[in-house]
N, CA, C and O atoms as a GROMACS GRO file, in nm:
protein
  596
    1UNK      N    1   0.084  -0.118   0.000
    1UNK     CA    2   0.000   0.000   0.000
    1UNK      C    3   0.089   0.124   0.000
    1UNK      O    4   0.194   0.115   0.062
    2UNK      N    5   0.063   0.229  -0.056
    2UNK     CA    6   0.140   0.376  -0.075
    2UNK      C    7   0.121   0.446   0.021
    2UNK      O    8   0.008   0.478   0.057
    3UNK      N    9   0.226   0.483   0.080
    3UNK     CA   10   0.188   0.628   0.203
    3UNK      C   11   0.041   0.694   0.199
    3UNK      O   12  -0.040   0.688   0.292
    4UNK      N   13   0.026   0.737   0.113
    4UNK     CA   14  -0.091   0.825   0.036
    4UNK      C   15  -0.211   0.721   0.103
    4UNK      O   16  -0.287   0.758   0.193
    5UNK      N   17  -0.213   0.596   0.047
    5UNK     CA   18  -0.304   0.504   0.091
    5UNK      C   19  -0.305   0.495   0.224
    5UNK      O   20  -0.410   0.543   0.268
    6UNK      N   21  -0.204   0.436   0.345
    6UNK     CA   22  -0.209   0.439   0.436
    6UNK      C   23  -0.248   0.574   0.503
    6UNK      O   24  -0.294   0.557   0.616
    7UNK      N   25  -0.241   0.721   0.459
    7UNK     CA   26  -0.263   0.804   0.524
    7UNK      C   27  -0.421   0.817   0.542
    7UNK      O   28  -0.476   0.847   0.649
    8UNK      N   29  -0.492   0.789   0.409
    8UNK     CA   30  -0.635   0.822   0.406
    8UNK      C   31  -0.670   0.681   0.474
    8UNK      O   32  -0.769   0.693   0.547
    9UNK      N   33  -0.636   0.595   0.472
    9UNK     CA   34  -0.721   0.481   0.560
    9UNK      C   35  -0.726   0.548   0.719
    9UNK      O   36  -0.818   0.540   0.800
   10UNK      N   37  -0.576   0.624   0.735
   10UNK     CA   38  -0.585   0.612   0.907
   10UNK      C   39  -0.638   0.703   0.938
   10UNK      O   40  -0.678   0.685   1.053
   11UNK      N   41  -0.682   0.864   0.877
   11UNK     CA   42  -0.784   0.936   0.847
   11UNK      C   43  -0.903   0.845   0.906
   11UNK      O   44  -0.946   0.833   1.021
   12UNK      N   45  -0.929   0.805   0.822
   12UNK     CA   46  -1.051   0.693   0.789
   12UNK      C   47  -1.096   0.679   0.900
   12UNK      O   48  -1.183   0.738   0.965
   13UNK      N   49  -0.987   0.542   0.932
   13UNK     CA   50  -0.982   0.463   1.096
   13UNK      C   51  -0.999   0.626   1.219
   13UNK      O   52  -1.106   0.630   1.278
   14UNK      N   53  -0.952   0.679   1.232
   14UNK     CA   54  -0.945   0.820   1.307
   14UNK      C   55  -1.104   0.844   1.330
   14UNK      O   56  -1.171   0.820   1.430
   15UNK      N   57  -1.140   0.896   1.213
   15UNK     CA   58  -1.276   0.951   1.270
   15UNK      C   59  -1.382   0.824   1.296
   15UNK      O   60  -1.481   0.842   1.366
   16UNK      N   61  -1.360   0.726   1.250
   16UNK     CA   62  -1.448   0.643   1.330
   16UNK      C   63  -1.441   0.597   1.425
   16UNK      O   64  -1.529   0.594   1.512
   17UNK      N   65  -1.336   0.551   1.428
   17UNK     CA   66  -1.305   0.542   1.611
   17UNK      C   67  -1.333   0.652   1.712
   17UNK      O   68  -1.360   0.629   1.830
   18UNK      N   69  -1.324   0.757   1.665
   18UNK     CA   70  -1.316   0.854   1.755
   18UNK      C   71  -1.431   1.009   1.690
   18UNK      O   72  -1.397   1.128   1.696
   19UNK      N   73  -1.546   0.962   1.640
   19UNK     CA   74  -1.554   1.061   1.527
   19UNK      C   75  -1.605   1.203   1.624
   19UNK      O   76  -1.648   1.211   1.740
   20UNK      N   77  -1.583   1.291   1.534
   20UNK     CA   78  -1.626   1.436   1.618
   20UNK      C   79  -1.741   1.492   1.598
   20UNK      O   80  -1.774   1.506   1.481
   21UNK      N   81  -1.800   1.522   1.666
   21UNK     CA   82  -1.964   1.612   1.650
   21UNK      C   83  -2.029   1.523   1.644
   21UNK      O   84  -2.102   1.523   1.546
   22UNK      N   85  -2.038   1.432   1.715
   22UNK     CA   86  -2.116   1.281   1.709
   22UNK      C   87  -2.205   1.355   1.875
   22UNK      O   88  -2.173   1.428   1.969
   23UNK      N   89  -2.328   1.277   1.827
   23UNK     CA   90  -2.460   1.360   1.978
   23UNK      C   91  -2.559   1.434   1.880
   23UNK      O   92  -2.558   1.466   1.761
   24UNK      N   93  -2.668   1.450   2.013
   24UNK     CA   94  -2.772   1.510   1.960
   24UNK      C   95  -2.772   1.676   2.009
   24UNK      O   96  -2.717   1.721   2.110
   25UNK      N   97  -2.824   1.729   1.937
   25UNK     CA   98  -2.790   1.892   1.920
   25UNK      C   99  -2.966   1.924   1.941
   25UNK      O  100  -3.059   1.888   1.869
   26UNK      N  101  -2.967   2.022   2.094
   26UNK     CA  102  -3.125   2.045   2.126
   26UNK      C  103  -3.123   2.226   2.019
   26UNK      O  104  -3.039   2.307   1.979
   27UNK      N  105  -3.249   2.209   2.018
   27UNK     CA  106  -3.295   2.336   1.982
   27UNK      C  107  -3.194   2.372   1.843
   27UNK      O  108  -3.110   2.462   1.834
   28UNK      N  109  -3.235   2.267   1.736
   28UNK     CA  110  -3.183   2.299   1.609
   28UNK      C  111  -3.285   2.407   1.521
   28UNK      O  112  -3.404   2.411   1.553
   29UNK      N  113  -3.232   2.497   1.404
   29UNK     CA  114  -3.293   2.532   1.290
   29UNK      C  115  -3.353   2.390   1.256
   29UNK      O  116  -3.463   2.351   1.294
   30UNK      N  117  -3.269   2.324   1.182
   30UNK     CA  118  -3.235   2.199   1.100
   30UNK      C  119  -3.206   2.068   1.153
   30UNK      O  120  -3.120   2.041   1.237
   31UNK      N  121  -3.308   1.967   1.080
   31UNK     CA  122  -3.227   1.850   1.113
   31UNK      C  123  -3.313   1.767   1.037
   31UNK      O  124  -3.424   1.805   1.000
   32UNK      N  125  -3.263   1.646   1.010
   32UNK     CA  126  -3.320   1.544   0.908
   32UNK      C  127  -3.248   1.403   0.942
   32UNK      O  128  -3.146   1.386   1.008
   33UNK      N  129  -3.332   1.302   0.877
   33UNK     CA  130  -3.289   1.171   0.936
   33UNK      C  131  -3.237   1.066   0.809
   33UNK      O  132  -3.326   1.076   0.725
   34UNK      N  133  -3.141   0.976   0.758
   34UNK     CA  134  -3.142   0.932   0.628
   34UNK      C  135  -3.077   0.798   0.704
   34UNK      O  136  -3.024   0.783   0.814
   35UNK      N  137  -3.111   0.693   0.577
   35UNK     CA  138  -3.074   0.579   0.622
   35UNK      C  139  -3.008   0.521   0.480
   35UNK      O  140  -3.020   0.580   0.372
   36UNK      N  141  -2.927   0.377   0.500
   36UNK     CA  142  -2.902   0.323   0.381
   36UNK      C  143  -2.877   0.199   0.354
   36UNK      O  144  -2.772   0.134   0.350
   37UNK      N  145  -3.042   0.161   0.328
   37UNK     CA  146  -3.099  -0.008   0.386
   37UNK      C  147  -3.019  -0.069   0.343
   37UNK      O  148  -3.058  -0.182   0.375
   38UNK      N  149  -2.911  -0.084   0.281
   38UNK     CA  150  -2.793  -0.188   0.174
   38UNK      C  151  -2.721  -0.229   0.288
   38UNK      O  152  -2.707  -0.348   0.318
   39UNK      N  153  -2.667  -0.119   0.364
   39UNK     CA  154  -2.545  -0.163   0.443
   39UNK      C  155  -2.585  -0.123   0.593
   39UNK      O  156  -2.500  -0.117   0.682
   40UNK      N  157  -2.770  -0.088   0.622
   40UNK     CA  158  -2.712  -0.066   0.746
   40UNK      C  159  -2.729   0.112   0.863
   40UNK      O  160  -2.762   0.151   0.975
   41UNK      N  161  -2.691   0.149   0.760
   41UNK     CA  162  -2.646   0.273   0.804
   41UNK      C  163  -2.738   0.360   0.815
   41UNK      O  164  -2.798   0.406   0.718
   42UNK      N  165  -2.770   0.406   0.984
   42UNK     CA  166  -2.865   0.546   0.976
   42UNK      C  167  -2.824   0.670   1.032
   42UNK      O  168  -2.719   0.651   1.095
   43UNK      N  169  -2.860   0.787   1.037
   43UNK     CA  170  -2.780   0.893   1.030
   43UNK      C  171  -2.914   1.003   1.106
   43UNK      O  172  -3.034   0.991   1.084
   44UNK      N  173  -2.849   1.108   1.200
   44UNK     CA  174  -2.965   1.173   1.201
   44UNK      C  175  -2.839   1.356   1.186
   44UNK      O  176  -2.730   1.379   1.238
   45UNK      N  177  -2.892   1.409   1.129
   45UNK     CA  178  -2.759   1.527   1.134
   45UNK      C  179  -2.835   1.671   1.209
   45UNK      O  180  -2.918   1.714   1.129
   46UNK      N  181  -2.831   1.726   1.293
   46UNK     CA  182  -2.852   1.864   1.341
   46UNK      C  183  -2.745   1.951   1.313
   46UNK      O  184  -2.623   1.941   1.299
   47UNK      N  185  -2.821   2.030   1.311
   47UNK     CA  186  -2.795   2.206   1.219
   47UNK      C  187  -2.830   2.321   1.304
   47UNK      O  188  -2.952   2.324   1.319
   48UNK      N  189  -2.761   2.430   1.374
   48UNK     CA  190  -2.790   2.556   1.377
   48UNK      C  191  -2.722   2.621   1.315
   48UNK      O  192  -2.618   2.599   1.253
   49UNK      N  193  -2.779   2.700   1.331
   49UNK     CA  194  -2.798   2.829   1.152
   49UNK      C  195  -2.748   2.940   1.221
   49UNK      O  196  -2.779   2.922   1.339
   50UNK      N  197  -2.680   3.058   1.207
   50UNK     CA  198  -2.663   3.189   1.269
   50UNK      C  199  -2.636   3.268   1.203
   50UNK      O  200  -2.523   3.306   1.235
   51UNK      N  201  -2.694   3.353   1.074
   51UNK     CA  202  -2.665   3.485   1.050
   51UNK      C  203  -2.579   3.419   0.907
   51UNK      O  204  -2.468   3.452   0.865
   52UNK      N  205  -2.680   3.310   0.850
   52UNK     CA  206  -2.634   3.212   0.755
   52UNK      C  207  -2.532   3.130   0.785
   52UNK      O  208  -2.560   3.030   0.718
   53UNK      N  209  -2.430   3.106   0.843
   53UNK     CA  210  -2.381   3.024   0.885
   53UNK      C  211  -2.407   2.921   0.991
   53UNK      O  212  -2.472   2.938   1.094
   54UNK      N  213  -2.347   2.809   0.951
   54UNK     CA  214  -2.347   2.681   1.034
   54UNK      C  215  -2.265   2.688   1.184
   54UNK      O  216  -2.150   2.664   1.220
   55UNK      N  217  -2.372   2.729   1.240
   55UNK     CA  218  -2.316   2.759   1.382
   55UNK      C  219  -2.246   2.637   1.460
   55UNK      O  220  -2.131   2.618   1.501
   56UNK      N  221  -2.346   2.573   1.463
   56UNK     CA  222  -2.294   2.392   1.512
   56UNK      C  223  -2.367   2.318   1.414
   56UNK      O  224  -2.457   2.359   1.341
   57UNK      N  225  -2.312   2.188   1.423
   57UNK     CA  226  -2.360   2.103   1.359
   57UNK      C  227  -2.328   1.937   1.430
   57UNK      O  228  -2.210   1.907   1.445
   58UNK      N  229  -2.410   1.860   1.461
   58UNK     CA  230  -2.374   1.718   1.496
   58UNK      C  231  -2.451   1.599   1.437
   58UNK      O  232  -2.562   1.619   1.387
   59UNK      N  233  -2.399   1.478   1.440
   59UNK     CA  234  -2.445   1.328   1.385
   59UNK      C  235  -2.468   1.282   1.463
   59UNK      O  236  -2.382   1.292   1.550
   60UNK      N  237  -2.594   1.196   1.501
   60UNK     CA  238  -2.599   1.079   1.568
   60UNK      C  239  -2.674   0.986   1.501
   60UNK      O  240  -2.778   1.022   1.445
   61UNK      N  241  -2.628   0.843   1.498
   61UNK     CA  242  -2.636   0.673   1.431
   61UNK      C  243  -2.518   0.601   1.472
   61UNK      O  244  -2.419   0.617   1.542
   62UNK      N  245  -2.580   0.504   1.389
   62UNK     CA  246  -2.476   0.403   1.351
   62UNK      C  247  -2.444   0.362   1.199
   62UNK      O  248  -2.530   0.342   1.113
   63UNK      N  249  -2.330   0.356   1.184
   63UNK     CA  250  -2.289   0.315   1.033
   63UNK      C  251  -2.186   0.222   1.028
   63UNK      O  252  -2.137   0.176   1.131
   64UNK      N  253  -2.139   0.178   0.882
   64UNK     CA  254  -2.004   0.131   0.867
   64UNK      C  255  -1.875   0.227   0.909
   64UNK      O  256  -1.889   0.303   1.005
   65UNK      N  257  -1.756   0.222   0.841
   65UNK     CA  258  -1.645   0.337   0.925
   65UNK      C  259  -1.641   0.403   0.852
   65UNK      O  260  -1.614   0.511   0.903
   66UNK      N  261  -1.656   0.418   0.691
   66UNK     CA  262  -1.693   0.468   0.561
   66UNK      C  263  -1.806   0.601   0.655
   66UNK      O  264  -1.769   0.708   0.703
   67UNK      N  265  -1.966   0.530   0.653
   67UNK     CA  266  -2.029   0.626   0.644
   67UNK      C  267  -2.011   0.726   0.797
   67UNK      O  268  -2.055   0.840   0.783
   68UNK      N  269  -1.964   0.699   0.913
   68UNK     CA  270  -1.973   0.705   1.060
   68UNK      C  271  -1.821   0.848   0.984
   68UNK      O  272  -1.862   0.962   0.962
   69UNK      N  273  -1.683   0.822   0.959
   69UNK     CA  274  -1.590   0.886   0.943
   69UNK      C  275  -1.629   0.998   0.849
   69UNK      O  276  -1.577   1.109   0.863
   70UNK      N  277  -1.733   0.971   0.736
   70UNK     CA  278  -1.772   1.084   0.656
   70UNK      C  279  -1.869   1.218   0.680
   70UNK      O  280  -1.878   1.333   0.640
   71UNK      N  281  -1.939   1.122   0.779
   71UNK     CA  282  -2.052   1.204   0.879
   71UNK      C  283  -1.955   1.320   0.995
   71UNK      O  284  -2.002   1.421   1.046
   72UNK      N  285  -1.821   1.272   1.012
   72UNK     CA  286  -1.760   1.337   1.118
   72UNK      C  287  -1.651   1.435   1.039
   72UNK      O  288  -1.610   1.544   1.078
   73UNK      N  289  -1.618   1.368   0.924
   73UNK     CA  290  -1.489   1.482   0.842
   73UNK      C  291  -1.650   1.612   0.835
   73UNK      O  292  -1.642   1.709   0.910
   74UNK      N  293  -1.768   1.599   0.751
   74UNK     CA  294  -1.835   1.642   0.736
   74UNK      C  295  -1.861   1.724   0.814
   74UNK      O  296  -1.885   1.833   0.764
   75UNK      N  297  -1.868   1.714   0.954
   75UNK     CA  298  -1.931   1.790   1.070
   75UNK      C  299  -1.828   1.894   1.091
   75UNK      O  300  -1.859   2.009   1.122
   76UNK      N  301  -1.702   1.855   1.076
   76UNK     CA  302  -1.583   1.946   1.044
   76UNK      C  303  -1.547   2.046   0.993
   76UNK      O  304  -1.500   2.148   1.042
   77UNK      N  305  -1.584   1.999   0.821
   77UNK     CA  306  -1.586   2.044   0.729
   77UNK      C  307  -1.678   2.179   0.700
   77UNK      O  308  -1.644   2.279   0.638
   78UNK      N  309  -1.817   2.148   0.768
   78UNK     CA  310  -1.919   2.265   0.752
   78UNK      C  311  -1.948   2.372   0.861
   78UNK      O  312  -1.996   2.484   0.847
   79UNK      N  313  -1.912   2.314   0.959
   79UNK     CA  314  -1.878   2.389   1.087
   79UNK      C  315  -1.805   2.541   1.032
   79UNK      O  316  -1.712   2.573   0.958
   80UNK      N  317  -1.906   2.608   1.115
   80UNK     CA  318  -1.866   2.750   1.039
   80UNK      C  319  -1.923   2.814   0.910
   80UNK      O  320  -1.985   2.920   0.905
   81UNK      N  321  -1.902   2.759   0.842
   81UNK     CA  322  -1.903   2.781   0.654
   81UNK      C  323  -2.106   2.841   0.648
   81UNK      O  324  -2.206   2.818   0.716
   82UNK      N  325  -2.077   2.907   0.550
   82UNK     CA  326  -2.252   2.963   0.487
   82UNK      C  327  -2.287   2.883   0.452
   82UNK      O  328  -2.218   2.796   0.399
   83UNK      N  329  -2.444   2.877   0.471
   83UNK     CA  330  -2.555   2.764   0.424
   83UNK      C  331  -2.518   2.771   0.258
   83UNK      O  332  -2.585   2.690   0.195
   84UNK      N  333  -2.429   2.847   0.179
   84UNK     CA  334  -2.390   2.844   0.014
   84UNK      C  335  -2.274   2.757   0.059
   84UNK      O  336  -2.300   2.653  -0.002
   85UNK      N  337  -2.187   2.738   0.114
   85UNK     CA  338  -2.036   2.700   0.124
   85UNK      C  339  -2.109   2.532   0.145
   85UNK      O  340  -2.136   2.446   0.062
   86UNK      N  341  -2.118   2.535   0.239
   86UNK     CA  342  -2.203   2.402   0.272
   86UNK      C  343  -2.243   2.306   0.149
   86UNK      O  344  -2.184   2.206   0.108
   87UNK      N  345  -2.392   2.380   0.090
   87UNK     CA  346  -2.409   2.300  -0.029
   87UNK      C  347  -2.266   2.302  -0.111
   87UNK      O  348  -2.223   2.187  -0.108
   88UNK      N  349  -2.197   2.367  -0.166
   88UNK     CA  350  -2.100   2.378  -0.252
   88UNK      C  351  -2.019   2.267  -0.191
   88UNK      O  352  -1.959   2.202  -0.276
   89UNK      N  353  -2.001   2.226  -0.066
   89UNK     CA  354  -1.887   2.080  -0.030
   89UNK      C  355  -2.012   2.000  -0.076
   89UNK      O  356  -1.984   1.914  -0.159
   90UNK      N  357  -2.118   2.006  -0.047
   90UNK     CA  358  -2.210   1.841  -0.097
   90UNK      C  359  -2.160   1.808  -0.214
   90UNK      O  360  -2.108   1.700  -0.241
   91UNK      N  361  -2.177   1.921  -0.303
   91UNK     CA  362  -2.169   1.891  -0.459
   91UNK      C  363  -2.028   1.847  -0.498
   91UNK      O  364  -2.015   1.739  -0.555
   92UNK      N  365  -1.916   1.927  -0.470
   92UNK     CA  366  -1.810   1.891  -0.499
   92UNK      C  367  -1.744   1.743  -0.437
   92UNK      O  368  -1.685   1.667  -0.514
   93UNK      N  369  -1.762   1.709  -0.282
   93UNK     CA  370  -1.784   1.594  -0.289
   93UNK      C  371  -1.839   1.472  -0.317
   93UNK      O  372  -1.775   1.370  -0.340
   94UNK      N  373  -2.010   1.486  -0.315
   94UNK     CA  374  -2.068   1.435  -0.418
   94UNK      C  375  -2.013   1.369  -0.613
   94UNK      O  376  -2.015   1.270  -0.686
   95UNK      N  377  -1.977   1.494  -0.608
   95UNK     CA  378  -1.892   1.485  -0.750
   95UNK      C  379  -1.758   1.413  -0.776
   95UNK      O  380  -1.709   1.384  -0.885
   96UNK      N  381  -1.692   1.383  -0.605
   96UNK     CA  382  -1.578   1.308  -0.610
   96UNK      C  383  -1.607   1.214  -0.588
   96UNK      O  384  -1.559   1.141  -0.674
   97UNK      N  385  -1.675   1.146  -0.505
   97UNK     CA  386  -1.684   1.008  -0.466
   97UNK      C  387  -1.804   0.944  -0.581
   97UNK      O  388  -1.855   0.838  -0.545
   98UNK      N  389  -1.828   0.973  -0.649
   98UNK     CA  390  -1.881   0.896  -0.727
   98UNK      C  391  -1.847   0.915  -0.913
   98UNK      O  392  -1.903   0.865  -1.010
   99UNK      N  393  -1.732   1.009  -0.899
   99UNK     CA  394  -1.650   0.987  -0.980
   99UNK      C  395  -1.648   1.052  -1.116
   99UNK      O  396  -1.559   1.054  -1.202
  100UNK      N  397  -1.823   1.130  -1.111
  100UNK     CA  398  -1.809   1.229  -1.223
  100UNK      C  399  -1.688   1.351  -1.211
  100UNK      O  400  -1.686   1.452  -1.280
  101UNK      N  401  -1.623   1.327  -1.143
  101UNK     CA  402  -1.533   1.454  -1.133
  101UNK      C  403  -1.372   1.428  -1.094
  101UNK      O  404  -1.374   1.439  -0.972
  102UNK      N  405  -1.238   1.399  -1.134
  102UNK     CA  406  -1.168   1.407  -1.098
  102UNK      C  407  -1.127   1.533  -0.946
  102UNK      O  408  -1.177   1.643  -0.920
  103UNK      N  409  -1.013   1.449  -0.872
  103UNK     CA  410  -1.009   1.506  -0.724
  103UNK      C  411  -0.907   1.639  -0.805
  103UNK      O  412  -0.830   1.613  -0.898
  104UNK      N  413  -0.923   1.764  -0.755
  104UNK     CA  414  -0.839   1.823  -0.760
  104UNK      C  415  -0.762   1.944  -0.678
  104UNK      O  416  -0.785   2.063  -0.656
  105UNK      N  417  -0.696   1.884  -0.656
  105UNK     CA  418  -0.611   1.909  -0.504
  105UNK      C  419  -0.605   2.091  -0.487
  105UNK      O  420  -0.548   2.158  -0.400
  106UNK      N  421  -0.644   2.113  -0.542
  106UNK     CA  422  -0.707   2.274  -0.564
  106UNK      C  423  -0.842   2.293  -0.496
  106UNK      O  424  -0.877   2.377  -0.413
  107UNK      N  425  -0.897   2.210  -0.545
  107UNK     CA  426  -1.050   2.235  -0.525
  107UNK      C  427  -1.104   2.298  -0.376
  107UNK      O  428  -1.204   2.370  -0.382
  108UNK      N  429  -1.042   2.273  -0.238
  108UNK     CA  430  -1.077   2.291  -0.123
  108UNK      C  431  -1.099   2.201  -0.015
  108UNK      O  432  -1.109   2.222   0.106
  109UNK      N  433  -1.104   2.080  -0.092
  109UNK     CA  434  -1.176   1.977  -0.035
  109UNK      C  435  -1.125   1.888   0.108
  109UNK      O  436  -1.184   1.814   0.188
  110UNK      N  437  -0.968   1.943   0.090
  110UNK     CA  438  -0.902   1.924   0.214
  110UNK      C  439  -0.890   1.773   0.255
  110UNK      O  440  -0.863   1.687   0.171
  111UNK      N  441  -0.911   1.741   0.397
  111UNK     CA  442  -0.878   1.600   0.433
  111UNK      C  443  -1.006   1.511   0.356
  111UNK      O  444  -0.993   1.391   0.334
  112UNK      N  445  -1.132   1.586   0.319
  112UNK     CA  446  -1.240   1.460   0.231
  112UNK      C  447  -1.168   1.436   0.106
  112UNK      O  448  -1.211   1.353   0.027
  113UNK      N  449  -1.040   1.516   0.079
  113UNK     CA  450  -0.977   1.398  -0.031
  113UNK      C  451  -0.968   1.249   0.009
  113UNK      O  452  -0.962   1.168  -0.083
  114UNK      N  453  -0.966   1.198   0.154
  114UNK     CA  454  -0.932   1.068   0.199
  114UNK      C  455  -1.049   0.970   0.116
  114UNK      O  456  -1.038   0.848   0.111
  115UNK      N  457  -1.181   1.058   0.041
  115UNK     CA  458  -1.259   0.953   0.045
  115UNK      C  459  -1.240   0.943  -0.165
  115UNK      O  460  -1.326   0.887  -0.234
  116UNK      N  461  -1.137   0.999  -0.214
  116UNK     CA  462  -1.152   0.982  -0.338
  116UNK      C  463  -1.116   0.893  -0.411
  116UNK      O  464  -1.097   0.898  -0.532
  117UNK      N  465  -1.099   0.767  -0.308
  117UNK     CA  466  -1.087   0.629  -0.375
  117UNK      C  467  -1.220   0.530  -0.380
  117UNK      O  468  -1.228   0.425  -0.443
  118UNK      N  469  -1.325   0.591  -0.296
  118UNK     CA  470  -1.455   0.538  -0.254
  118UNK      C  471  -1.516   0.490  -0.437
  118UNK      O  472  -1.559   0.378  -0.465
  119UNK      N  473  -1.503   0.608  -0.539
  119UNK     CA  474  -1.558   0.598  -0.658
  119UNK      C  475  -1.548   0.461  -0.689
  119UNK      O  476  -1.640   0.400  -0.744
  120UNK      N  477  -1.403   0.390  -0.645
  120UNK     CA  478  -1.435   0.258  -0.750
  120UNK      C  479  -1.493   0.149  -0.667
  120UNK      O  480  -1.453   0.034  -0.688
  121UNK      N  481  -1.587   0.174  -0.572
  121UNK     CA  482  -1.668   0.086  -0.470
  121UNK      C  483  -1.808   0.108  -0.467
  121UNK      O  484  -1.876   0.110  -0.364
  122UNK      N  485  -1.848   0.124  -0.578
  122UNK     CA  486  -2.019   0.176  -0.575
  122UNK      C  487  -2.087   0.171  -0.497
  122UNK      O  488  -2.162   0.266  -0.476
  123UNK      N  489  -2.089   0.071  -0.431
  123UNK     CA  490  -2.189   0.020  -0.302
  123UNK      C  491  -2.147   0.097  -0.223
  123UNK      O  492  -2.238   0.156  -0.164
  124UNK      N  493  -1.981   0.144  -0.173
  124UNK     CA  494  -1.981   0.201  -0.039
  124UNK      C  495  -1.975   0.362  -0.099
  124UNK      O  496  -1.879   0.412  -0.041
  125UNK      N  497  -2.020   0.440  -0.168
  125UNK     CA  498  -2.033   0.573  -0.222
  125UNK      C  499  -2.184   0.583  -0.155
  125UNK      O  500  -2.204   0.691  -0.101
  126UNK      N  501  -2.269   0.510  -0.150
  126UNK     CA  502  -2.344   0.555  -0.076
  126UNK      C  503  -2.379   0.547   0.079
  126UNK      O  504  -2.487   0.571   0.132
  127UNK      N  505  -2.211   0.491   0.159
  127UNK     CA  506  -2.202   0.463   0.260
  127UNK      C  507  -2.123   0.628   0.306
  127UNK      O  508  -2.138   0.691   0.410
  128UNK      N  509  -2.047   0.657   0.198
  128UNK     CA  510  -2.003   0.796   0.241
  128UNK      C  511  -2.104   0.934   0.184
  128UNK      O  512  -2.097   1.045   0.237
  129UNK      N  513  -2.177   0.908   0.095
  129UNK     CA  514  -2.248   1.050   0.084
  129UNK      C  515  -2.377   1.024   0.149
  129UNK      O  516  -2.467   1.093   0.101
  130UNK      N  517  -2.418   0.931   0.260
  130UNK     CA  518  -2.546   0.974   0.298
  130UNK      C  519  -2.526   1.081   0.395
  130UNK      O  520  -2.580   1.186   0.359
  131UNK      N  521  -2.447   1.090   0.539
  131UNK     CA  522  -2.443   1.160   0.588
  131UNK      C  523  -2.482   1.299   0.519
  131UNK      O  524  -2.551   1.385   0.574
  132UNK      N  525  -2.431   1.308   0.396
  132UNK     CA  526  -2.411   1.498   0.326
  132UNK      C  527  -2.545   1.477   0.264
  132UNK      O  528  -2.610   1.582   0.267
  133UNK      N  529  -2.618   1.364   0.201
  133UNK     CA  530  -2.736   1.412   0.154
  133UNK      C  531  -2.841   1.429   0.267
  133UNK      O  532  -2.941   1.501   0.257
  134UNK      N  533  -2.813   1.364   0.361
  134UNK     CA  534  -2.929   1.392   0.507
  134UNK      C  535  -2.855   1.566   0.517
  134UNK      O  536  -2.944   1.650   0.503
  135UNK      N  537  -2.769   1.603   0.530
  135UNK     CA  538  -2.721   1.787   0.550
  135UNK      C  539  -2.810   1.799   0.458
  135UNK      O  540  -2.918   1.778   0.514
  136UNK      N  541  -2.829   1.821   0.348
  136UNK     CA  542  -2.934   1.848   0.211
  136UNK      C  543  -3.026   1.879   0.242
  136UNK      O  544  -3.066   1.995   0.241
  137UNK      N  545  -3.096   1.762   0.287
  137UNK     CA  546  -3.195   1.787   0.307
  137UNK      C  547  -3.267   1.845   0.447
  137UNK      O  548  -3.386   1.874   0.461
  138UNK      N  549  -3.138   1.853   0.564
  138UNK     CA  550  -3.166   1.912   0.661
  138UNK      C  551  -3.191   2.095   0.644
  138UNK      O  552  -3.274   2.160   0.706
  139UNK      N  553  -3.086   2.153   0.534
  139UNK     CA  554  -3.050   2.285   0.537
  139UNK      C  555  -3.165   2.342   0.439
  139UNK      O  556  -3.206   2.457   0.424
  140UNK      N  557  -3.211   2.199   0.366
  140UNK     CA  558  -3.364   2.220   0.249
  140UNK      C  559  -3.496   2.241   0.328
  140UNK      O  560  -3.602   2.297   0.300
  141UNK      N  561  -3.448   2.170   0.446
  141UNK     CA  562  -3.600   2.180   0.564
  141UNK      C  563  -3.691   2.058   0.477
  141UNK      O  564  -3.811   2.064   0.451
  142UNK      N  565  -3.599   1.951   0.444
  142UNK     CA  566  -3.727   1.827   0.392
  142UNK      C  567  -3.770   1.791   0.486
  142UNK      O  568  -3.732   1.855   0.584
  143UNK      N  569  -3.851   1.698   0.507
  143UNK     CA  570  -3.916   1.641   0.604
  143UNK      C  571  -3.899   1.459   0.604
  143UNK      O  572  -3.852   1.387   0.692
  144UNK      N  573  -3.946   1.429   0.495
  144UNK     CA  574  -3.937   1.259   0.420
  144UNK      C  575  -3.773   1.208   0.458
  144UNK      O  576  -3.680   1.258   0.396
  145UNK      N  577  -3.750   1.113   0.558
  145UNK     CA  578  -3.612   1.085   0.566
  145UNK      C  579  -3.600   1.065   0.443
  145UNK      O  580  -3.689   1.061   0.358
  146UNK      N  581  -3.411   1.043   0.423
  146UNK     CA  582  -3.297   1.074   0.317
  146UNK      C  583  -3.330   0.885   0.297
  146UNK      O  584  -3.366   0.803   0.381
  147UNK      N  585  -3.304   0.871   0.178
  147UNK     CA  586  -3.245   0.697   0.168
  147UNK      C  587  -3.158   0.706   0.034
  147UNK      O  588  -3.178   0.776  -0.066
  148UNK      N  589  -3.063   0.621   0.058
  148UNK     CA  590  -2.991   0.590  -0.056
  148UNK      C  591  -3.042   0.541  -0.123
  148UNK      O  592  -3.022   0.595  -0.231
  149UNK      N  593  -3.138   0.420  -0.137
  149UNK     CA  594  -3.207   0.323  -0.216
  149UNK      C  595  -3.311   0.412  -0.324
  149UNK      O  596  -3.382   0.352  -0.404
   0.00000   0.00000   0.00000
C-alpha cells in the first residue's frame, strides 16, 4: 500500500473510532434523518444556523467506518461555513466520490480527499455520501427521511 493510501485509511480509521460532532444537538434550525438499507447505516444530522452560517452542527447513528468517518470529516468540514459554502462541499464531494469529477487538489476539499478512492466501490459511495445528503436535506427543511435506495 502507498503512504498516500495508508494516510487516508488512518484518516478513515481516526474519525471512526473517535468521530467528532457525534450527539444530539437540542434546539436545532435543522435536522433530518437518512438511512441506507444496503449496508445498514442510519444517520440523524442537526444544524444551527446563525446569520447564515453553520453555527454547530452534529451526527448521531450508527454506520459502517466509511459512512460514521464521513458524517464526522463532514461535521468538520461545515462547521462554520454559509448555508452556500455548505451545499458547494455536498456537490463537490458528491462529484468526487462517485467519480463524475476528478479530485483536484485545488478544489478545497481538504482531508475529504481521503474519500476519493470510494468511486471505485459503488456500493460504499453511498455509505459515504449519505451523511451529506441527510445535511441536504436538513439545510432544504425536507421532512421525508434521506435513503440511498
Amino acid at each position: 500500500m502507498s503512504d498516500l493510501s495508508d494516510l487516508y485509511q488512518d484518516v478513515i480509521l481516526d474519525h471512526y473510532k473517535r468521530p467528532r460532532n457525534r450527539g444530539h444537538l437540542d434546539d436545532t434550525d435543522h435536522q433530518a434523518d437518512g438511512q441506507n438499507p444496503l449496508c445498514g447505516d442510519h444517520v440523524t444530522v442537526f444544524v444551527k444556523v446563525k446569520d447564515d452560517r453553520v453555527e454547530e452542527i452534529r451526527f448521531a447513528g450508527s454506520g459502517c467506518a466509511i459512512s460514521t468517518a464521513s458524517a464526522s470529516l463532514m461535521t468538520e468540514t461545515v462547521k462554520g461555513k454559509t448555508l452556500d459554502e455548505a451545499k458547494a462541499f455536498f456537490r463537490k464531494f458528491h462529484d468526487m466520490v462517485t467519480g463524475s469529477q476528478e479530485v483536484d487538489h485545488g478544489d478545497g476539499l481538504g482531508k475529504l480527499e481521503v474519500f476519493s478512492g470510494v468511486c471505485q466501490y459503488p456500493v460504499r459511495v453511498k455509505c459515504a455520501t449519505l451523511a451529506w445528503h441527510t445535511l441536504d436535506a436538513a439545510l432544504e427543511n425536507r421532512e421525508e427521511p434521506v435513503s440511498t435506495e
